[in-house]
MDTraj code that builds the backbone (N, CA, C; nanometers):
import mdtraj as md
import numpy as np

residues = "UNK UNK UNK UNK UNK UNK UNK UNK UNK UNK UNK UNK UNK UNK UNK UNK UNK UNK UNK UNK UNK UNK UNK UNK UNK UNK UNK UNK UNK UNK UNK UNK UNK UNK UNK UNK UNK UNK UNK UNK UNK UNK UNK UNK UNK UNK UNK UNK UNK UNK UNK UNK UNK UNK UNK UNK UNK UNK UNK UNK UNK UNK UNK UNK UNK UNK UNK UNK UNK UNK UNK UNK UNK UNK UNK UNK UNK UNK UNK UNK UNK UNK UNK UNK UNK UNK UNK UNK UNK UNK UNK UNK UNK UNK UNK UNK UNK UNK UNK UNK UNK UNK UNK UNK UNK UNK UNK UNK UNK UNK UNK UNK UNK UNK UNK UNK UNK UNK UNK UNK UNK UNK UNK UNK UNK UNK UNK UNK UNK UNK UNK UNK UNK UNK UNK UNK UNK UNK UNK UNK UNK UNK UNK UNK UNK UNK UNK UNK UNK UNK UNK UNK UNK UNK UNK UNK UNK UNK UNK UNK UNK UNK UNK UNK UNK UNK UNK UNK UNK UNK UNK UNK UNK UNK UNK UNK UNK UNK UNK UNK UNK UNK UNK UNK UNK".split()
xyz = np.array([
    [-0.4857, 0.0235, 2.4510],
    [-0.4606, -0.0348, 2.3190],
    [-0.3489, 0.0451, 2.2511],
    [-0.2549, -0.0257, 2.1875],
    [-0.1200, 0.0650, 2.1597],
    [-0.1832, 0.0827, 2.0137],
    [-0.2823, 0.1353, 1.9252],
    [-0.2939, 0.1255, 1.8133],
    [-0.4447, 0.1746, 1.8008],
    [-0.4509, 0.3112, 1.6800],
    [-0.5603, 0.3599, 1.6370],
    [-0.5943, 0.3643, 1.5428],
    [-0.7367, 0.2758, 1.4905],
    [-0.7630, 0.2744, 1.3626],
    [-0.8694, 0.3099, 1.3187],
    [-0.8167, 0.3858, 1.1835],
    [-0.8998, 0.5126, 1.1258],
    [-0.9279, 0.4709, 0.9845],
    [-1.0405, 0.4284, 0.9621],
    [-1.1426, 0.3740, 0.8094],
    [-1.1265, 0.4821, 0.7529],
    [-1.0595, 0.4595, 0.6094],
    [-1.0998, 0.5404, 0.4892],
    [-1.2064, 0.5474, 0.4060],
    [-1.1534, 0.6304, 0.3024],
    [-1.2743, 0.6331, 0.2572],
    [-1.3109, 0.5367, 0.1370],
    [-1.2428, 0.5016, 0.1455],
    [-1.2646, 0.3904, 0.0776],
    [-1.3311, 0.2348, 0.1797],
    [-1.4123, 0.1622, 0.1720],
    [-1.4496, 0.0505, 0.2596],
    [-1.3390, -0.0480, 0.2981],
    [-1.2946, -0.0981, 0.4019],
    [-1.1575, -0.1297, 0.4416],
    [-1.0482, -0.1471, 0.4614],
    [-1.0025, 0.0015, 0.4055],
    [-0.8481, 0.0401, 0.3663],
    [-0.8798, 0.1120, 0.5204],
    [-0.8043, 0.0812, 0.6322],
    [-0.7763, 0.1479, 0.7403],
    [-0.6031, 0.1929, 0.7409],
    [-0.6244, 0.3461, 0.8187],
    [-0.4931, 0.3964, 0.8687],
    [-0.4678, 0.3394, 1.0167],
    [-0.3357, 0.2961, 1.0171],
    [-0.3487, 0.2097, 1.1902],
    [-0.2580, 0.2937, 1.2298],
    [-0.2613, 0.4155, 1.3188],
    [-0.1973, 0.4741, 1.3634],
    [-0.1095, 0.3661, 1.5629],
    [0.0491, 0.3670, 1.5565],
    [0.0512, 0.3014, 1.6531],
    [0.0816, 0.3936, 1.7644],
    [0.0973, 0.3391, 1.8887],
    [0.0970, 0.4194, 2.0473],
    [0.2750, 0.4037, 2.0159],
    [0.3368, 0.5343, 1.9945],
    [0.4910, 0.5619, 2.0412],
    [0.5401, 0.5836, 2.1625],
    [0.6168, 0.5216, 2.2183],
    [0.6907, 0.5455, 2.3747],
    [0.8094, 0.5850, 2.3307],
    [0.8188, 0.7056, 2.3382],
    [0.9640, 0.7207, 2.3420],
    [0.9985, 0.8823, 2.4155],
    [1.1395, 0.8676, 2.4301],
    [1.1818, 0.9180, 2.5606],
    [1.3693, 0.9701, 2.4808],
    [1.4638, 1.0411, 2.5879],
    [1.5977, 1.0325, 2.5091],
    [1.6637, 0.9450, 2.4692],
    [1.6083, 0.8287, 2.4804],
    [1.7002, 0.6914, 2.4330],
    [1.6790, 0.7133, 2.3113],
    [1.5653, 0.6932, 2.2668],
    [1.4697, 0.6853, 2.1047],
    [1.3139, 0.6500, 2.1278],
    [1.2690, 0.5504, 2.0863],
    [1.1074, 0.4917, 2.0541],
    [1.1055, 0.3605, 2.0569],
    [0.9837, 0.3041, 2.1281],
    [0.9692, 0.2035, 2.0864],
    [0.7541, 0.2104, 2.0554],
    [0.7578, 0.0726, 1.9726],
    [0.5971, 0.0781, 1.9360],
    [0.5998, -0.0743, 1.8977],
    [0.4671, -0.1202, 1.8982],
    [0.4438, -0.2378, 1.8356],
    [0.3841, -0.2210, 1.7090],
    [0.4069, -0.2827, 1.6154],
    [0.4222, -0.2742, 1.4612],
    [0.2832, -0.3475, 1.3911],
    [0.2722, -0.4440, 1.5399],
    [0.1076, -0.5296, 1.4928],
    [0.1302, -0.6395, 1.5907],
    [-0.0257, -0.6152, 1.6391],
    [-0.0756, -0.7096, 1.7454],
    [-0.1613, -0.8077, 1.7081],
    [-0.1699, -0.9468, 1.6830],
    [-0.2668, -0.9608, 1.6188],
    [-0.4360, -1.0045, 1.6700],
    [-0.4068, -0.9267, 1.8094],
    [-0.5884, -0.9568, 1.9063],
    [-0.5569, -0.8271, 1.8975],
    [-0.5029, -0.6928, 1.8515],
    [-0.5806, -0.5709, 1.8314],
    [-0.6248, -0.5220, 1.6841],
    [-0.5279, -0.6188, 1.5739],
    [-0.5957, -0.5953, 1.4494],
    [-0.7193, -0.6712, 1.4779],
    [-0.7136, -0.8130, 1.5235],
    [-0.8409, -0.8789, 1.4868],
    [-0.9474, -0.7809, 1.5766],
    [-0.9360, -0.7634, 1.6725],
    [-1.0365, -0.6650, 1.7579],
    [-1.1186, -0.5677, 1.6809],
    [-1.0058, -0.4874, 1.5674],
    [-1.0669, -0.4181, 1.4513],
    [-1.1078, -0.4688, 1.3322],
    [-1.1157, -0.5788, 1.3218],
    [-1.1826, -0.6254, 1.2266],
    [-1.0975, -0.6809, 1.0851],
    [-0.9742, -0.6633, 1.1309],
    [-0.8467, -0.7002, 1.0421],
    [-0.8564, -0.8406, 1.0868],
    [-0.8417, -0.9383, 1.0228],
    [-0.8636, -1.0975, 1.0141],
    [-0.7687, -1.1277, 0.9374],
    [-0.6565, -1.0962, 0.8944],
    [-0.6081, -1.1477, 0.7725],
    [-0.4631, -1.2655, 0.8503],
    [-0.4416, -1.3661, 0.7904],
    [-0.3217, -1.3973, 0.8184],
    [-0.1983, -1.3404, 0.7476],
    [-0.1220, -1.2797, 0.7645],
    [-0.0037, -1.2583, 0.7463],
    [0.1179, -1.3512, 0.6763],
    [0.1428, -1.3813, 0.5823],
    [0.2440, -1.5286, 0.5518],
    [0.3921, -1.4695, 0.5465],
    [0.3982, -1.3071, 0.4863],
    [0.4979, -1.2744, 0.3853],
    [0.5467, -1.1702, 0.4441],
    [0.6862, -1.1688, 0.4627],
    [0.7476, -0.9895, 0.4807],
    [0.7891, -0.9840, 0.3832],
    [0.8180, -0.7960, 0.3794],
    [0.9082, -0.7604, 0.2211],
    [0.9586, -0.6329, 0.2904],
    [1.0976, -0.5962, 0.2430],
    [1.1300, -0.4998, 0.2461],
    [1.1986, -0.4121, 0.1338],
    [1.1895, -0.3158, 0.1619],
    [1.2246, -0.2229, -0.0009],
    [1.2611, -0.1139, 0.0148],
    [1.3597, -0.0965, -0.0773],
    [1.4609, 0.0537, -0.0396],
    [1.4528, 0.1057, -0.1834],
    [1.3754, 0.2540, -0.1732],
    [1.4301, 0.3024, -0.2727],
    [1.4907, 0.4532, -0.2602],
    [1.4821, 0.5029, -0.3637],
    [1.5363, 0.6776, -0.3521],
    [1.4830, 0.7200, -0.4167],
    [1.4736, 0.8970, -0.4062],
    [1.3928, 0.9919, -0.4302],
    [1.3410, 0.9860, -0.5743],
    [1.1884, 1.0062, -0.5935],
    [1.1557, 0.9843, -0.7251],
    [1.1283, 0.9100, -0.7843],
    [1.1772, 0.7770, -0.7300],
    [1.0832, 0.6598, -0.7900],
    [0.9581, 0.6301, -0.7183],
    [0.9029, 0.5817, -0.8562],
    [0.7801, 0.5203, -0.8201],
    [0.7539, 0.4216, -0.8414],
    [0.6615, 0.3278, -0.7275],
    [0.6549, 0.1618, -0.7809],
    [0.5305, 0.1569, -0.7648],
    [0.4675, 0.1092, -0.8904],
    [0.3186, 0.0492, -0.8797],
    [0.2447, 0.0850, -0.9721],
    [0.1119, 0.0798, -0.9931],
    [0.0474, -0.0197, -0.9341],
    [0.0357, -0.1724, -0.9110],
    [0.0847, -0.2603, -0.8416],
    [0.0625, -0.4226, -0.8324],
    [0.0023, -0.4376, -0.7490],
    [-0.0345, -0.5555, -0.7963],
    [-0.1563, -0.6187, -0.7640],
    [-0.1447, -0.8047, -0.8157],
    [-0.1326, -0.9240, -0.7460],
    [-0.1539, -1.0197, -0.7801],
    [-0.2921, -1.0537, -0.8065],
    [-0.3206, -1.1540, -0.8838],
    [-0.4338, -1.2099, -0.9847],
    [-0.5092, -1.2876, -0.8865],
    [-0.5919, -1.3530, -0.9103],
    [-0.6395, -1.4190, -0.8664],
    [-0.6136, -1.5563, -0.8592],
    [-0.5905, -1.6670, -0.7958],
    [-0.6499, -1.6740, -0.6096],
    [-0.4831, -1.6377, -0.5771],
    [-0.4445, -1.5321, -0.5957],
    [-0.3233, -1.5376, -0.5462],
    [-0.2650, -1.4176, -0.4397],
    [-0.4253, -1.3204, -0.4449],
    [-0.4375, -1.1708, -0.3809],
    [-0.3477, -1.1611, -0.2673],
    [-0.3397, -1.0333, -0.2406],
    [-0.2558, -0.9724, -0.1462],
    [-0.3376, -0.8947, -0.0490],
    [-0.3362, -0.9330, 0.0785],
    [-0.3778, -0.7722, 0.1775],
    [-0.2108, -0.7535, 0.2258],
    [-0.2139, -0.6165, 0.1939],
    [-0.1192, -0.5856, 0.2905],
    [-0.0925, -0.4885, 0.4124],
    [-0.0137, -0.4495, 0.4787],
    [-0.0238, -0.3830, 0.6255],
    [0.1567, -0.2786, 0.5656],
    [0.1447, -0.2007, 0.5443],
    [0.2581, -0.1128, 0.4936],
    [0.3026, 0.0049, 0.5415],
    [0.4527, 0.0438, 0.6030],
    [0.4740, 0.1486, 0.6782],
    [0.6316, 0.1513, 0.6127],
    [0.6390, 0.2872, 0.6523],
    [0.7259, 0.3602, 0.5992],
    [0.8713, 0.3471, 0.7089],
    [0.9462, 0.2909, 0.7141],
    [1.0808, 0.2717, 0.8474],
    [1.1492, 0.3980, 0.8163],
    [1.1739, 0.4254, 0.7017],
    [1.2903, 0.5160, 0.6723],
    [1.2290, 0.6492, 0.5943],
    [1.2521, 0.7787, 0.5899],
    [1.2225, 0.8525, 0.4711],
    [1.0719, 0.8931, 0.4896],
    [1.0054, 0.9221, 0.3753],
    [0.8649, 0.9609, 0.3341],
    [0.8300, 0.9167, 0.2053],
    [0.6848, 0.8840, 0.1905],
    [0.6546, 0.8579, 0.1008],
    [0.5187, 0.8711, 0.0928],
    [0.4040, 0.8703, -0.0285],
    [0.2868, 0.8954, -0.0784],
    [0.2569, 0.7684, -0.0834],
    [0.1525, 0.6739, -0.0316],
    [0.1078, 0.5365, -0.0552],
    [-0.0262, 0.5489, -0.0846],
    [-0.0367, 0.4504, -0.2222],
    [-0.1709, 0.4990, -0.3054],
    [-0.1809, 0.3157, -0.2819],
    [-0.3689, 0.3108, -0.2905],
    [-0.4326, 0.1620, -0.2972],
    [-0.5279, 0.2292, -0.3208],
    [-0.5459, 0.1706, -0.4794],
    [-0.6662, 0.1577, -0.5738],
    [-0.7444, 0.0117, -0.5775],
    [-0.8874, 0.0445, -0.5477],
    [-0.9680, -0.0323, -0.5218],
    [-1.0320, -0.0833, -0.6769],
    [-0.9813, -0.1855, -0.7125],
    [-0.9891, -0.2776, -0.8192],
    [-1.1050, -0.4012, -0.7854],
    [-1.2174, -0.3991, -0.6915],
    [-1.2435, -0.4989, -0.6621],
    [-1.3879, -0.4718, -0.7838],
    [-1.4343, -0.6022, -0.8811],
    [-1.4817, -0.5401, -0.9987],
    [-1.6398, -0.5052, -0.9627],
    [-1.6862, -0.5494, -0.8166],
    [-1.7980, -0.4922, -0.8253],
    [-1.8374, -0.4300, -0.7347],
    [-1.7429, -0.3092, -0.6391],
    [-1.7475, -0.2821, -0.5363],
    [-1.8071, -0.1195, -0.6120],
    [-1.8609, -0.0556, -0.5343],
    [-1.9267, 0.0610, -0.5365],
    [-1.7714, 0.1764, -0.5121],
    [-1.7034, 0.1113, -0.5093],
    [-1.5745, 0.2414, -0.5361],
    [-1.4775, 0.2089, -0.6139],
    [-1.4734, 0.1124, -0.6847],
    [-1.4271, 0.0405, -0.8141],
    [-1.3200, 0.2060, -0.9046],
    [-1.1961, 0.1760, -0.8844],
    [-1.1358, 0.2972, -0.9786],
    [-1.0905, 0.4040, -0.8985],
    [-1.1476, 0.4112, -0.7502],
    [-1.1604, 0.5671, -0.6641],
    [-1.0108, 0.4751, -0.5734],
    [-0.9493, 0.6035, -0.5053],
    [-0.8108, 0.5499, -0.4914],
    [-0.7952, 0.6515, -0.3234],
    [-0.7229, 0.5660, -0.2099],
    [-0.6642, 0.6337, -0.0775],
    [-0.5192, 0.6586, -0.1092],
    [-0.5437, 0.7887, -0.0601],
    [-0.3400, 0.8202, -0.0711],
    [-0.3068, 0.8631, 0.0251],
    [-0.2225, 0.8226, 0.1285],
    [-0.1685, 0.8667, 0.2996],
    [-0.0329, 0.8936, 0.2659],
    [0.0067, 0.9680, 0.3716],
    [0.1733, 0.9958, 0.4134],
    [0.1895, 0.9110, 0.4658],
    [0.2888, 0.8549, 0.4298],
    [0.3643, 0.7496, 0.5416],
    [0.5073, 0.8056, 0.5785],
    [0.5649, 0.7818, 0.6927],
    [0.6781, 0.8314, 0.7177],
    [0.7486, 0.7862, 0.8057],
    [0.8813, 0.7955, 0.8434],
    [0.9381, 0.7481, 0.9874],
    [0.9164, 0.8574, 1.1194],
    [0.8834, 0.9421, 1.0613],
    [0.8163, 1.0569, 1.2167],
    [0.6686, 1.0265, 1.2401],
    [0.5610, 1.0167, 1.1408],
    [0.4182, 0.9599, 1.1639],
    [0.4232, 0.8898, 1.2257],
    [0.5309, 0.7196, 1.1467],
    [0.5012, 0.6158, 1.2069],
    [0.3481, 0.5295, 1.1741],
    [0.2977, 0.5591, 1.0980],
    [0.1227, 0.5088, 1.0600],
    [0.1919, 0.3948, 0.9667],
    [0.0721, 0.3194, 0.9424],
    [0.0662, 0.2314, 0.8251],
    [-0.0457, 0.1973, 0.7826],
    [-0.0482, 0.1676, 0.6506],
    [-0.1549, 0.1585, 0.5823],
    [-0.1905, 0.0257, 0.5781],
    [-0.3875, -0.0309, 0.6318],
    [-0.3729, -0.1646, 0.5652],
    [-0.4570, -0.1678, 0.4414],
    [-0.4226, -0.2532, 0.3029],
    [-0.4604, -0.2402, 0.2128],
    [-0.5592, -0.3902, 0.2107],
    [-0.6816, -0.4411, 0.1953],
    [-0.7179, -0.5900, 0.1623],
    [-0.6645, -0.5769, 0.0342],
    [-0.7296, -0.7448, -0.0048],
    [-0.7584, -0.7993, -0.1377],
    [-0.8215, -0.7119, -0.1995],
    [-0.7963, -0.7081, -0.3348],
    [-0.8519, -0.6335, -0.4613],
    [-0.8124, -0.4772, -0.4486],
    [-0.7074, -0.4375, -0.4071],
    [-0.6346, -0.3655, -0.4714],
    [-0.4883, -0.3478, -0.5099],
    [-0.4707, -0.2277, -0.6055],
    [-0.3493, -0.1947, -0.6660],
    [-0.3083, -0.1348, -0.6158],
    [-0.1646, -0.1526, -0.5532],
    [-0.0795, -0.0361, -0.4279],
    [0.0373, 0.0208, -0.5005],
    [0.0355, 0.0922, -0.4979],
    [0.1817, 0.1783, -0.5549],
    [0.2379, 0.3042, -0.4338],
    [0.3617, 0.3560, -0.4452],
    [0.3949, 0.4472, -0.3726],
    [0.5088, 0.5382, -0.4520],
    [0.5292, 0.6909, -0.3955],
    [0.6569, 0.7258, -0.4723],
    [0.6630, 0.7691, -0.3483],
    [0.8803, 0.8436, -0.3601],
    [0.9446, 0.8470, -0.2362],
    [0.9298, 0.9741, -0.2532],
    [0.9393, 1.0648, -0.1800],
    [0.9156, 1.2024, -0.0994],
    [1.0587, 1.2375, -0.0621],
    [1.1550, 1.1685, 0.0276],
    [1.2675, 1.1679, 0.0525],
    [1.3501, 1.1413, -0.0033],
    [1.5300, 1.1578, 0.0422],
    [1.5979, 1.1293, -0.0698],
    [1.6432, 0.9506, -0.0263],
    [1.5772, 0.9097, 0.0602],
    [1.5395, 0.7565, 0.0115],
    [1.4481, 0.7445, 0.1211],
    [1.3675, 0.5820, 0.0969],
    [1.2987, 0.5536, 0.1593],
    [1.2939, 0.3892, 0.1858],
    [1.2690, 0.3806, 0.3173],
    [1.2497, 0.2268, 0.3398],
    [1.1643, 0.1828, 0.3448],
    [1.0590, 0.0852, 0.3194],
    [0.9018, 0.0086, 0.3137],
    [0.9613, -0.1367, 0.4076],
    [0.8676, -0.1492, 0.4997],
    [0.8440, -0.2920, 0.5468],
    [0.6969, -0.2745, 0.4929],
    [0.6742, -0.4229, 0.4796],
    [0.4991, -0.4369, 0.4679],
    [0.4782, -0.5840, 0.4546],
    [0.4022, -0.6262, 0.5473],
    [0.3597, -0.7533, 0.5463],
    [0.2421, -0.7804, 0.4447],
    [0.2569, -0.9246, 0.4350],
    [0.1269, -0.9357, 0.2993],
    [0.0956, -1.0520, 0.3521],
    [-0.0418, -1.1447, 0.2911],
    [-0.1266, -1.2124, 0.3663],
    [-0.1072, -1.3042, 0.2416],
    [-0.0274, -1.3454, 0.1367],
    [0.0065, -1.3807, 0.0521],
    [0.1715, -1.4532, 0.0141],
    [0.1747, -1.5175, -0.0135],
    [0.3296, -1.4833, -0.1002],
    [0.3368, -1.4721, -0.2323],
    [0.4513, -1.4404, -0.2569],
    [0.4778, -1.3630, -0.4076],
    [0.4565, -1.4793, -0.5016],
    [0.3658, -1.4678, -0.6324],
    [0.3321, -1.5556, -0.7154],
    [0.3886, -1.5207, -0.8187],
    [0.4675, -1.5505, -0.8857],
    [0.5501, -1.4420, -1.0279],
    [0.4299, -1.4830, -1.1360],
    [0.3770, -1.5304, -1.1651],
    [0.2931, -1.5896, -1.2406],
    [0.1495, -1.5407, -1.2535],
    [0.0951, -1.4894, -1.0825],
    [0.0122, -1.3575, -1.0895],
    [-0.0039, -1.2234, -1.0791],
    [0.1767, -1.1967, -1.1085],
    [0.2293, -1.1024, -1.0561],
    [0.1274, -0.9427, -1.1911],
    [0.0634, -0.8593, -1.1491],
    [-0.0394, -0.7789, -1.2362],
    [-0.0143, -0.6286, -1.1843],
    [-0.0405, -0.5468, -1.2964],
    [-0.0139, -0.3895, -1.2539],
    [-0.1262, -0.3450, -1.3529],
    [-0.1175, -0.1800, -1.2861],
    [-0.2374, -0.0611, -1.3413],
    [-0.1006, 0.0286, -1.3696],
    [-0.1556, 0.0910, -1.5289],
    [-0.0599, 0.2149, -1.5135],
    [-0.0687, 0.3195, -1.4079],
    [0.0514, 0.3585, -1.3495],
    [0.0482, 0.4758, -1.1896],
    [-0.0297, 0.5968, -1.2701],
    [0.0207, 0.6140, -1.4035],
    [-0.0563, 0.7429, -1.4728],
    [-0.2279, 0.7565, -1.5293],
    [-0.2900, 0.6255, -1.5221],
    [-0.4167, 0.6159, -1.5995],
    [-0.5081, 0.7426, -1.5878],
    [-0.5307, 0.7734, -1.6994],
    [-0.6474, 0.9281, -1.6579],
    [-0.7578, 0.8626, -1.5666],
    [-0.8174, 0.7370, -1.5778],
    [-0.9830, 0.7364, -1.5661],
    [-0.9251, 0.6998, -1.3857],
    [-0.8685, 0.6506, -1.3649],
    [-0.7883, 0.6816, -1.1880],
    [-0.7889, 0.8207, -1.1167],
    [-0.6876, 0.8881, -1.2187],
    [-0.6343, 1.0372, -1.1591],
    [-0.5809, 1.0651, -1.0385],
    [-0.4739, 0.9863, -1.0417],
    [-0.4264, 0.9856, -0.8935],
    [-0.3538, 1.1073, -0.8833],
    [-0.4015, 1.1969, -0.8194],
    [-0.3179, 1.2688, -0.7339],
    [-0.1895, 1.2595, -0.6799],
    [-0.0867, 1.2573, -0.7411],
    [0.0816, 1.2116, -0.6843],
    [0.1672, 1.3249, -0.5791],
    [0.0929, 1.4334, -0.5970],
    [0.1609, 1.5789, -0.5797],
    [0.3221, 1.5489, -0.5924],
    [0.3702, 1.5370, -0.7213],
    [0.4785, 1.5777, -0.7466],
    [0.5139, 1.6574, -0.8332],
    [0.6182, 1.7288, -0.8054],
    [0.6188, 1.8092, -0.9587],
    [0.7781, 1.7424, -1.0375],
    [0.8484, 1.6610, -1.0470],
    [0.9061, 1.5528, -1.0954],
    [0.8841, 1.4543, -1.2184],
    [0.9359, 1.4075, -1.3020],
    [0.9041, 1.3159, -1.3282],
    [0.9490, 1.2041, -1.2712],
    [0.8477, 1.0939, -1.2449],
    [0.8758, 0.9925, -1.1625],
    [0.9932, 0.8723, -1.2382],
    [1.0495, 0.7976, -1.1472],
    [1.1494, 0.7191, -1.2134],
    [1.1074, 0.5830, -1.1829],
    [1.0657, 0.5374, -1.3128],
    [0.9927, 0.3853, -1.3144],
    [1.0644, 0.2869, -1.3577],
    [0.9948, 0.1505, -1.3344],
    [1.0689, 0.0544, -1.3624],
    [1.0084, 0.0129, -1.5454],
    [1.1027, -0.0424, -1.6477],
    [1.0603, -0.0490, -1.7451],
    [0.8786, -0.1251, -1.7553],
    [0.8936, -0.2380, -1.6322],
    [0.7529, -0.2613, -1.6476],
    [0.6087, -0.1743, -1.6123],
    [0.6628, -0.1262, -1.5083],
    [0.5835, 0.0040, -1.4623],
    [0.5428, 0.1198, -1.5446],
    [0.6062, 0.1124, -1.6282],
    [0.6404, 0.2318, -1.7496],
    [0.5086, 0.1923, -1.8912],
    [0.4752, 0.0271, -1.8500],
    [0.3515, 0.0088, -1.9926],
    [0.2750, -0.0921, -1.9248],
    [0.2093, -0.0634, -1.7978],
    [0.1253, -0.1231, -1.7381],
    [-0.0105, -0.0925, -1.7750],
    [-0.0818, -0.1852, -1.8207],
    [-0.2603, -0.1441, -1.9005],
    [-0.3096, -0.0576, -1.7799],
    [-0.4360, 0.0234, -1.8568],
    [-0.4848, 0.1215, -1.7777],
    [-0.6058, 0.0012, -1.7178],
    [-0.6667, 0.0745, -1.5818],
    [-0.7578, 0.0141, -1.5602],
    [-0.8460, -0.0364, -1.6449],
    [-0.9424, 0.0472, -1.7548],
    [-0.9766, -0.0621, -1.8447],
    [-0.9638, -0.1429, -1.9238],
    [-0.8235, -0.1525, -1.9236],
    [-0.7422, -0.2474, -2.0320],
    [-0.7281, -0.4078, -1.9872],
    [-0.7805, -0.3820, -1.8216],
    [-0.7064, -0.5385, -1.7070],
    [-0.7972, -0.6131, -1.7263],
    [-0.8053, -0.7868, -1.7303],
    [-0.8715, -0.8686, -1.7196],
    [-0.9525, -0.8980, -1.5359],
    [-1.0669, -0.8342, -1.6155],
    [-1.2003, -0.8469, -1.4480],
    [-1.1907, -0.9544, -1.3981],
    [-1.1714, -1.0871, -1.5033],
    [-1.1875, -1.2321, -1.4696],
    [-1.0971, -1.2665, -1.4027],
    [-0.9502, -1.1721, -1.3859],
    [-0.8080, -1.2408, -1.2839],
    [-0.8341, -1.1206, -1.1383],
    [-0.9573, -1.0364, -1.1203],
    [-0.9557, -0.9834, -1.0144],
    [-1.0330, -1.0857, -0.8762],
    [-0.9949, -1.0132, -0.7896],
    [-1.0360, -1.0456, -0.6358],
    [-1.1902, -1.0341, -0.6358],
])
top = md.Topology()
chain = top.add_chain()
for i, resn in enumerate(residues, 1):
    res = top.add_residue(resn, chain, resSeq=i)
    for name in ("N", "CA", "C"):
        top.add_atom(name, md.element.get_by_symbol(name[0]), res)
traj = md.Trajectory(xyz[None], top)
C-alpha cells in the first residue's frame, strides 16, 4: 500500500503519510488512491482542486463553508512549509472547539485529511509556500464562513513569534461563539 494512515486526535482528521520512490532523478508518490483512501475509511468524493501560493507569514483561515455546502478536504504542502490547523466545529461532537495542527511540507510530503465540520486555516513557515488540496465540495461564495485564527476559547497554538499577515476578512472573523450552530455541519 503506497500510503499510511495515522488518526488524530481528534475523530477523523487522519495524517496520510504517502510511500516516496525516489532515487537521483528526484521522487515520485501517489497523491491519492481512491481504493486505498476508501480501504481507510475515507469515502468522500472529491469534486474540487485548489491551489494556493503564499509567502512567509501569512495566514489564511479559519474557513469553513455553511451548510449543505461543507467541505472535506485532503491538503498537502507541494512547496515550502507550513502549520495546518482543522478545528472541529461540528456542534455536537465531543471535541467541539479542540483543534489538530501538523507540519506539512515538501520534504514530509504528508497531508492532512480534514471532513465536514471543520475550520482549516494554515500559516507559512517558509519564505513561500504552495497548497494543493482537494475538497469534496465546490466553492459556494454564499456559504463561504470563518473563525477568528486568534479566538482565546480555541487557543491555537501557531508557534510563531511574528505577527501574522491576514487578509482584511480574516482580520474580523467571529470567534467561535459568536458563529451561527444552525449553518454548521
Amino acid at each position: 500500500m503506497p500510503f499510511e494512515f495515522e488518526p488524530q486526535k481528534i475523530k477523523d482528521v487522519i495524517l496520510v503519510k504517502p510511500k516516496v520512490f525516489g532515487d537521483n532523478r528526484g521522487f515520485f508518490l501517489e497523491s491519492y488512491k481512491k481504493s486505498d483512501f476508501e480501504a481507510n475509511g475515507i469515502t468522500i468524493e472529491f469534486n474540487q482542486d485548489n491551489h494556493s501560493k503564499s509567502t512567509k507569514g501569512v495566514l489564511r483561515g479559519l474557513h469553513y463553508q455553511a451548510k449543505p455546502y461543507g467541505q472535506a478536504k485532503l491538503v498537502r504542502c507541494a512547496r515550502g512549509k507550513i502549520y495546518d490547523v482543522a478545528v472541529d466545529i461540528r456542534p455536537n461532537s465531543e471535541t467541539f472547539g479542540q483543534y489538530v495542527k501538523v507540519e506539512l511540507s515538501e520534504e514530509n510530503k504528508q497531508m492532512l485529511f480534514i471532513p465536514e465540520g471543520f475550520a482549516h486555516g494554515f500559516v507559512v513557515l517558509s519564505d513561500e509556500a504552495e497548497l494543493l488540496y482537494k475538497a469534496s465540495g465546490e466553492y459556494a461564495p454564499q456559504a463561504d464562513r470563518g473563525v477568528l485564527w486568534s479566538d482565546k476559547d480555541i487557543n491555537i497554538d501557531w508557534e510563531i513569534d511574528f505577527e501574522p499577515i491576514l487578509s482584511d476578512k480574516d482580520k474580523v472573523q467571529p470567534k467561535l461563539s459568536e458563529i451561527n450552530k444552525e449553518e454548521l455541519i
